[in-house]
Wavefront OBJ file of the C-alpha trace (Angstrom):
o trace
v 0.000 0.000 0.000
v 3.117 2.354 0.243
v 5.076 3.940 -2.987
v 7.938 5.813 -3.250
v 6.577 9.672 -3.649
v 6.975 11.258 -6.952
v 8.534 14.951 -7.416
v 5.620 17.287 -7.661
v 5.529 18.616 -10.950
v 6.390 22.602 -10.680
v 3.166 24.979 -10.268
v 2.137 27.283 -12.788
v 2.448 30.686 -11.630
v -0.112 32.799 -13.491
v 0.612 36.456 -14.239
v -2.266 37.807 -11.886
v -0.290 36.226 -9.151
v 2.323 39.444 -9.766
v -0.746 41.680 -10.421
v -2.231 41.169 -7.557
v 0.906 41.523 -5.281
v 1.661 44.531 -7.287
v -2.305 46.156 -6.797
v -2.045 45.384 -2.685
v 1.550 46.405 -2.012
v 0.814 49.817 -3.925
v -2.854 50.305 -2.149
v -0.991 49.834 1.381
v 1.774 52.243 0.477
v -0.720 55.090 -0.375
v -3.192 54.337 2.219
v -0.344 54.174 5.144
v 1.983 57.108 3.805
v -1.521 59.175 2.729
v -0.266 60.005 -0.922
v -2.389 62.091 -2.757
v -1.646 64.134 -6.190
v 1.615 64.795 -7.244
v 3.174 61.840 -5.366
v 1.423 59.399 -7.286
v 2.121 61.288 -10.681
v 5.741 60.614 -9.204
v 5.012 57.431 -8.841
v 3.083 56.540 -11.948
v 6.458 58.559 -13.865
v 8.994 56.501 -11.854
v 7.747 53.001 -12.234
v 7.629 53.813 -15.504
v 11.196 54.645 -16.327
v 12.119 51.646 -13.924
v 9.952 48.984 -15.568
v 11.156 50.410 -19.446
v 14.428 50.432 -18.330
v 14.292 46.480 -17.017
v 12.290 45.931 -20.063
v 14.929 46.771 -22.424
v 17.631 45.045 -20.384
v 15.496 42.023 -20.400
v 15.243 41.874 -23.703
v 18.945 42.536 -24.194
v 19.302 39.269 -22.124
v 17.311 37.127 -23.830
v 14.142 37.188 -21.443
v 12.260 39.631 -23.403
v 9.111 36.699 -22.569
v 9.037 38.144 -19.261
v 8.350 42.070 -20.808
v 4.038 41.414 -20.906
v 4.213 40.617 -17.377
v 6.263 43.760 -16.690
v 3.520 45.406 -18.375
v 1.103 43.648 -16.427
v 2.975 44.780 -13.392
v 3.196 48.273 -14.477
v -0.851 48.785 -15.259
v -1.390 46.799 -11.874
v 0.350 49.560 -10.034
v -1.043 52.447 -11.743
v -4.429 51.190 -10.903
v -3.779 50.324 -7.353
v -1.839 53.567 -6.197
v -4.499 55.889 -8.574
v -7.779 53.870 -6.991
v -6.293 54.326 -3.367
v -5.316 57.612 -4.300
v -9.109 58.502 -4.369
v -10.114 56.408 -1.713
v -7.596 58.576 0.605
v -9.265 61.717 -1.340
v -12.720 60.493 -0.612
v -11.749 59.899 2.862
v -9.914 62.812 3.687
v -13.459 64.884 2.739
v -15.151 63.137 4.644
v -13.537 63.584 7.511
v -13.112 67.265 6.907
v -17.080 67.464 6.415
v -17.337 65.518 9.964
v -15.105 67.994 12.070
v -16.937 71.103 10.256
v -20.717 70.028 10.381
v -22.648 68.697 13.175
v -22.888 65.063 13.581
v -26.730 65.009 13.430
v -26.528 66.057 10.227
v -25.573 62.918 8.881
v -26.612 58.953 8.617
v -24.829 56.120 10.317
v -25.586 52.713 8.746
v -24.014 50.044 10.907
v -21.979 48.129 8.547
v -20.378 45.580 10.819
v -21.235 43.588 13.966
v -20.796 45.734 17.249
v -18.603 44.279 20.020
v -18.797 45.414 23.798
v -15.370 46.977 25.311
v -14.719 49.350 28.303
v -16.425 52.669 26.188
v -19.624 50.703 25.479
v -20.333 49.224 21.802
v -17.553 49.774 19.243
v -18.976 49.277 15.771
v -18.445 50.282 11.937
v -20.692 52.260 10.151
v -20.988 54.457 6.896
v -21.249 57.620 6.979
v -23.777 59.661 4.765
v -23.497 63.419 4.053
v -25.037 65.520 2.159
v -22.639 66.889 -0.653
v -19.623 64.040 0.281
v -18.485 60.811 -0.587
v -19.658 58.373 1.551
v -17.510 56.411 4.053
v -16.801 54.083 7.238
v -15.725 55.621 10.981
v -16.216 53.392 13.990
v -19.499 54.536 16.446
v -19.103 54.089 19.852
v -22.773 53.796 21.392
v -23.990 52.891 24.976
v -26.314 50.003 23.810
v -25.883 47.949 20.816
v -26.853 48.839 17.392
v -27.783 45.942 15.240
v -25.997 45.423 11.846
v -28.195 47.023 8.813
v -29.671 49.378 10.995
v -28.898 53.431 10.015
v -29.072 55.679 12.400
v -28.958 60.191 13.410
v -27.958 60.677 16.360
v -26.175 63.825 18.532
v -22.659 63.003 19.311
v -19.085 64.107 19.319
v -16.364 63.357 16.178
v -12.786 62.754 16.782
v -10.514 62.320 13.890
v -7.859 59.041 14.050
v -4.641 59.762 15.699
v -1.111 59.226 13.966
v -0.444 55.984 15.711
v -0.814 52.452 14.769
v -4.418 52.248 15.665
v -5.135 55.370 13.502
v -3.036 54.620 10.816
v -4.684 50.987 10.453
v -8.120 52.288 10.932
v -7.108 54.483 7.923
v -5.819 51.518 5.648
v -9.358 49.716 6.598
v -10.709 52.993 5.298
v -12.281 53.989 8.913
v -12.251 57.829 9.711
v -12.223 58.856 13.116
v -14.481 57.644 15.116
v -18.293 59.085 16.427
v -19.232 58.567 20.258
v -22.864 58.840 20.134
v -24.484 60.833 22.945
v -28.173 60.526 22.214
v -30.021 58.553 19.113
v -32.368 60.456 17.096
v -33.942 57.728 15.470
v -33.043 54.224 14.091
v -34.771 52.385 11.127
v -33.432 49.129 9.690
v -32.791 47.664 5.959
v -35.571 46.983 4.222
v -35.889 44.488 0.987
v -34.055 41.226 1.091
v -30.992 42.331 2.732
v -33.616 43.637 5.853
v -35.533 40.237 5.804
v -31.891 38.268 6.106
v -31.135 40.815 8.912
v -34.260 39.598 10.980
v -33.799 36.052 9.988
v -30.577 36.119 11.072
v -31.257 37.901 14.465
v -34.352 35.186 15.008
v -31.553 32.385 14.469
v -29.042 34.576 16.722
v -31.830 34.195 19.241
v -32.318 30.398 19.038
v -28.980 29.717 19.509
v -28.997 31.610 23.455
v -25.143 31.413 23.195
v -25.157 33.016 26.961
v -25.884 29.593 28.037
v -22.505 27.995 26.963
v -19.219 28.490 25.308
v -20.669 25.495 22.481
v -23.781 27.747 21.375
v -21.376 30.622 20.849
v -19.136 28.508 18.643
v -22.023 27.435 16.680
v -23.491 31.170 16.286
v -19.732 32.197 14.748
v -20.063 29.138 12.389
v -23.488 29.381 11.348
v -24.131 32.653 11.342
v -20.815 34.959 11.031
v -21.533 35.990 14.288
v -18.383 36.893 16.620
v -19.401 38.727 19.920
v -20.512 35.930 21.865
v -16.714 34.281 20.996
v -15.178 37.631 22.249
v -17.131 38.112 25.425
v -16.909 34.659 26.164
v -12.630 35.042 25.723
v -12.536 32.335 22.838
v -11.556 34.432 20.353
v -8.234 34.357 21.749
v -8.012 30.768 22.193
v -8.851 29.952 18.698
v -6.292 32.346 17.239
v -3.823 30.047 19.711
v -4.601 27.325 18.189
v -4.678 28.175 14.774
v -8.435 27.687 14.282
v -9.559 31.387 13.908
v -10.818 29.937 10.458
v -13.454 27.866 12.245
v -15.420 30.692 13.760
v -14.549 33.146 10.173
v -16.953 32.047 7.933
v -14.699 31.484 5.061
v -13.852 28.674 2.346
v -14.440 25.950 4.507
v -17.683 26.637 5.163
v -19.046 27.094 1.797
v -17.165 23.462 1.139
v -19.287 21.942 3.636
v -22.181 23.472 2.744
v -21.678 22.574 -0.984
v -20.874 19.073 0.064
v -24.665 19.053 1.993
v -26.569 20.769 -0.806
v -24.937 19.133 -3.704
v -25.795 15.810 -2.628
v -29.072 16.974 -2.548
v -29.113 18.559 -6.178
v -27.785 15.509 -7.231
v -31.034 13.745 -6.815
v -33.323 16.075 -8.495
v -33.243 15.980 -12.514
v -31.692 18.974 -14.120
v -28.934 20.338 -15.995
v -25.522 20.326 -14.660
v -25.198 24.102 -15.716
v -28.846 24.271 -13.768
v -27.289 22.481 -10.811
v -23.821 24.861 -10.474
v -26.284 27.675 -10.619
v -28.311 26.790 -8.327
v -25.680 25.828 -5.852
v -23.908 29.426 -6.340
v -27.442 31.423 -5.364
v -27.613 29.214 -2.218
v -23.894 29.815 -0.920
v -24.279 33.546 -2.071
v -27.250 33.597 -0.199
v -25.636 31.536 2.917
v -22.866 34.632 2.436
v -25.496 37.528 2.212
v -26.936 36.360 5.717
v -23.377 35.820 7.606
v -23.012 39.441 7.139
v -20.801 38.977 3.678
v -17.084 39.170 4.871
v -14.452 39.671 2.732
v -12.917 36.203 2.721
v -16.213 34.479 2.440
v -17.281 36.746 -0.694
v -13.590 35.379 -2.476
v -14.611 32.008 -1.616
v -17.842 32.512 -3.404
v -16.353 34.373 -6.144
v -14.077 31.962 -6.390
v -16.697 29.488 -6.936
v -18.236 31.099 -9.250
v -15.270 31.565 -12.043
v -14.722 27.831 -11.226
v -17.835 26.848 -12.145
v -18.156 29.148 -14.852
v -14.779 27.830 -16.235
v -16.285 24.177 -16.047
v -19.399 25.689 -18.078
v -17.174 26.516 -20.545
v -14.894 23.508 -20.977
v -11.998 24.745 -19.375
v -9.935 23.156 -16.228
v -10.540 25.227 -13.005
v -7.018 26.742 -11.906
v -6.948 27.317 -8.317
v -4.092 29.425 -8.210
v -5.462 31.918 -11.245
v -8.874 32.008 -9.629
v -8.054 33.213 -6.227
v -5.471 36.116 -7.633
v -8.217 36.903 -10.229
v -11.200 37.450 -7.701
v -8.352 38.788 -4.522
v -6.973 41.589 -7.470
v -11.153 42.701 -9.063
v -11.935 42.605 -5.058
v -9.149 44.997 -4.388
v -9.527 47.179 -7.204
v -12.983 47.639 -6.536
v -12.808 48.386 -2.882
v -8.653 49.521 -2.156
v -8.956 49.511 1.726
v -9.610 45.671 1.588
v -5.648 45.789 1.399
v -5.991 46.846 4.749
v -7.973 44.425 6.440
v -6.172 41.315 7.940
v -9.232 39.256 7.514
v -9.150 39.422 3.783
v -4.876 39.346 3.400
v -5.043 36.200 5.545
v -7.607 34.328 3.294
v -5.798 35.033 0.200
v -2.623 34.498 1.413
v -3.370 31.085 2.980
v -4.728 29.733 -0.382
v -2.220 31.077 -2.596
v 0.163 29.079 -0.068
v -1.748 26.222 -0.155
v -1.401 26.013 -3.974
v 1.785 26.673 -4.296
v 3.587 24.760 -1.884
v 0.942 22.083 -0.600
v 2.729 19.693 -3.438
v 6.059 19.616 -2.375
v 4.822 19.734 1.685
v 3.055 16.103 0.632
v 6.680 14.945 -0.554
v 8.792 16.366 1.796
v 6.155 14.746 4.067
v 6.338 11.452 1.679
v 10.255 11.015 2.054
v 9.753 10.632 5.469
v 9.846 6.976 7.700
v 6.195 6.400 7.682
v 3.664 3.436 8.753
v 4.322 1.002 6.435
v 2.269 -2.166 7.482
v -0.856 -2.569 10.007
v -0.696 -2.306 13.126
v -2.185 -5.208 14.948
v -5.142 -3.164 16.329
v -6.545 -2.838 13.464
v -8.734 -5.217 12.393
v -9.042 -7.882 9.275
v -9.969 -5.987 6.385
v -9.717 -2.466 7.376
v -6.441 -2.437 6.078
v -7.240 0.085 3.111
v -9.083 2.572 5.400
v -6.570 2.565 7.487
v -4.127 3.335 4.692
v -6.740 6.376 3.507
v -7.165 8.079 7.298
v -3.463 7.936 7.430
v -2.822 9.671 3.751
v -5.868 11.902 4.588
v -4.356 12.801 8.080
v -0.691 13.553 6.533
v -2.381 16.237 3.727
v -4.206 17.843 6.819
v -1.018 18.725 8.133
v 0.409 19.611 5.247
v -1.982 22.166 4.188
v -2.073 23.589 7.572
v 1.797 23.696 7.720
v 1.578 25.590 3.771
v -1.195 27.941 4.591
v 0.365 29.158 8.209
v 3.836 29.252 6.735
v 2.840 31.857 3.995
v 0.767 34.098 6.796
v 3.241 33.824 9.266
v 4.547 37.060 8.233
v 1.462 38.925 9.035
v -0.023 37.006 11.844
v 3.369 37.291 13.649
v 3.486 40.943 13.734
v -0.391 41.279 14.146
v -0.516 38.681 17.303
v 3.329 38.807 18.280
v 3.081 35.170 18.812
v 3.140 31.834 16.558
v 0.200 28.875 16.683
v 3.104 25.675 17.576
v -0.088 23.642 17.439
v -1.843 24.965 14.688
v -1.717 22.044 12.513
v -2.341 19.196 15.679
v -5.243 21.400 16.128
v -6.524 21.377 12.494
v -6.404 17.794 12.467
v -8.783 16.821 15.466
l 1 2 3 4 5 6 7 8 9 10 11 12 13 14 15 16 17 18 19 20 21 22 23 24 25 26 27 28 29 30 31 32 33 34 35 36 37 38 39 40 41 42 43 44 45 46 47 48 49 50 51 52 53 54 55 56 57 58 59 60 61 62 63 64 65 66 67 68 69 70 71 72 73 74 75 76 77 78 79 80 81 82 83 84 85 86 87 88 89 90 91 92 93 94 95 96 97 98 99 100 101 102 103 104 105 106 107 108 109 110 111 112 113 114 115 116 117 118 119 120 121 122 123 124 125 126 127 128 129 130 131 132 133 134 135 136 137 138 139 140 141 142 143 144 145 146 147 148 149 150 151 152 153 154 155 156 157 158 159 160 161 162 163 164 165 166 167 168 169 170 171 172 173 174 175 176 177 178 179 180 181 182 183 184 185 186 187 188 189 190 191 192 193 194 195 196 197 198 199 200 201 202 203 204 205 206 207 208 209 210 211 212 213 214 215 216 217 218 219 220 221 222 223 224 225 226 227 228 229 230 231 232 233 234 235 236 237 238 239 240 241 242 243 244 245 246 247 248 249 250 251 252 253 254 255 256 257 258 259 260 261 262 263 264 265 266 267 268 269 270 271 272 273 274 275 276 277 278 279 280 281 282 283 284 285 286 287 288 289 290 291 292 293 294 295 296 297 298 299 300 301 302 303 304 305 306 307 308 309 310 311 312 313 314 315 316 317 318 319 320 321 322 323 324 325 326 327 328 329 330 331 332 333 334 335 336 337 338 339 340 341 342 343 344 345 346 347 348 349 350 351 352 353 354 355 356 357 358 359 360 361 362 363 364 365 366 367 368 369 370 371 372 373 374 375 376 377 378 379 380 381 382 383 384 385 386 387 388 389 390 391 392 393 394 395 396 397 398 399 400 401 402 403 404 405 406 407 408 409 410 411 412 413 414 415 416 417 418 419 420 421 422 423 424 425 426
């Protein structure tokens, strides 16, 4: 039942895997340093000269192949730096509008899910004005506000501070930050996205995840929802243990939801183009009511161009469709580059793809079980065989995905998960 392991053949790297490093590193230079207007023509002038200068030496070398993805490179970080250009623009307005005019004169949407600290309920929410760009500050309220719901209110506006906080809250693009003294009035989403908000609330409340640490563990999985895991202290202990992904709704939910659904779709006589769409309404629907974050919208996106690839004849490439979706998602909305949440998802699946092959290998050249133990009994030899090959890529996907994010977990947490990948294996 054992072979000798075969060298894993060398992964394709796709030229959106250098786009998208390109579009993030130049949205978190702008966003951190705040450049604005004549630093990014600067910059737009100087990458220039730099990539037409490697271009031609490239070529001189023989490698002139590699000049499209320069290109690519280039137009990547034109995009990236001009988009978060305006983003910082956008943001910088607003937060000039919010220290000039009166707080009740604008419209606080709660955006995110409120958590409880020492200075009441901490929250994001956009902020509407009249005559601005819209944008995000964090509201700090006395009672809880629930996601979806938009609020006026009388309060106080304090701008973010040069410091780490500040300058992260900036990246997210968050602008100061409102303490609200007294609500004026409060009126929830309406349409669909107001019907998933109850529904989700009336599930919140069947769960009672005051009762025990389990129900609030099952509200983060099920429903997205994270404040019962952070009063409760958990939060903490799963990021210990490597297993922050378990409460994140994320890739690995939508697999096991896919896995449920699909064997039900399987049964019922239609189309296999019927059946992928079907599937992708019901996980974008399953991401809709967990409150859509980041790295569960790339997992659906992803998904989706999969599916739409097999639709069209054409091999899904893991590694192309998660730089494809990470880069549109970026473009479209720059301060993503900012957000751990959504760096950590794409980082841990690019990881995964690349270097998952030769982890199963290295793992493969190792002394390993190579007959029954006596415990087992008659006939159960090939499961055995299976748990123990499905065991070994467990850890080697675990080992892949926290190698590539221990970068940015390291300096986020200033510690390292030594039982991350035990942990992912139970």
């Amino acid at each position: 039942m054992s072979e000798t392991p075969r060298k894993p053949p060398r992964p394709a790297i796709p030229v959106s895997l250098y786009v998208l490093v390109t579009v993030v590193t130049a949205e978190r230079v702008v966003l951190r340093a705040g450049l604005r207007g004549k630093a990014l023509l600067w910059i737009v002038a100087g990458s220039a000269i730099v990539c037409l200068v490697a271009a031609v030496a490239l070529r001189k070398g023989g490698l002139g192949g590699v000049t499209p993805t320069l290109f690519a490179a280039w137009v990547a970080l034109v995009a990236g730096a001009g988009l978060a250009g305006i983003a910082y623009a956008e943001g910088t307005s607003l937060e000039t509008a919010l220290e000039s005019r009166p707080v009740s004169s604008f419209e606080f949407e709660v955006t995110g899910e409120m958590s409880e600290g020492r200075d009441g309920w901490r929250g994001r929410a956009l902020a509407r004005g009249e005559g601005i760009p819209e944008g995000s500050v964090w509201i700090l309220t006395d009672e809880e506000v629930q996601k979806g719901t938009a609020i006026a209110c009388v309060g106080r506006y304090a701008p973010d501070a040069e410091d780490e906080w500040g300058i992260s809250s900036r990246m997210q693009g968050v602008w100061g930050t409102v303490r609200v003294m007294r609500i004026l009035s409060s009126e929830p989403r309406s349409g669909i996205l107001g019907a998933l908000d109850v529904w989700r609330g009336l599930v919140l409340q069947s769960f009672d995840t005051g009762r025990s640490e389990a129900r609030a563990v099952l509200a983060g999985c099920v429903c997205g929802s994270r404040s019962a895991i952070r009063s409760d202290g958990l939060d903490d202990v799963f990021a210990a243990c490597g297993l922050s992904h378990l409460v994140a709704v994320s890739g690995g939910h939508l697999v096991v939801l896919c896995a449920i659904v699909g064997v039900l779709l399987e049964r019922m006589r239609m189309r296999p183009s019927t059946r992928s769409l079907l599937l992708l309404a019901i996980c974008g629907a399953f991401v809709l009511f967990c409150g859509a974050p980041a790295s569960a919208v790339r997992a659906w996106a992803m998904f989706g161009v999969a599916s739409g690839a097999s639709a069209a004849g054409r091999r899904a490439h893991a590694l192309s469709s998660v730089c494809a979706v990470a880069c549109a998602m970026a473009l479209w909305e720059p301060t993503l580059s900012g957000e751990l949440g959504f760096l950590l998802s794409v980082l841990s699946v690019v990881g995964i793809c690349l270097f998952s092959g030769y982890g199963r290998y290295a793992v493969g050249c190792l002394p390993q079980v190579r007959r029954v133990p006596r415990w087992v009994p008659r006939g159960a030899s090939r499961a055995f065989y299976q748990v123990r090959d499905d065991l070994r890529d467990v850890v080697v996907v675990s080992l892949a995905a926290q190698l590539v994010t221990l970068p940015l977990t390291a300096s986020a947490f200033s510690r390292v998960s030594l039982v991350a990948p035990l942990a992912n294996v139970v």
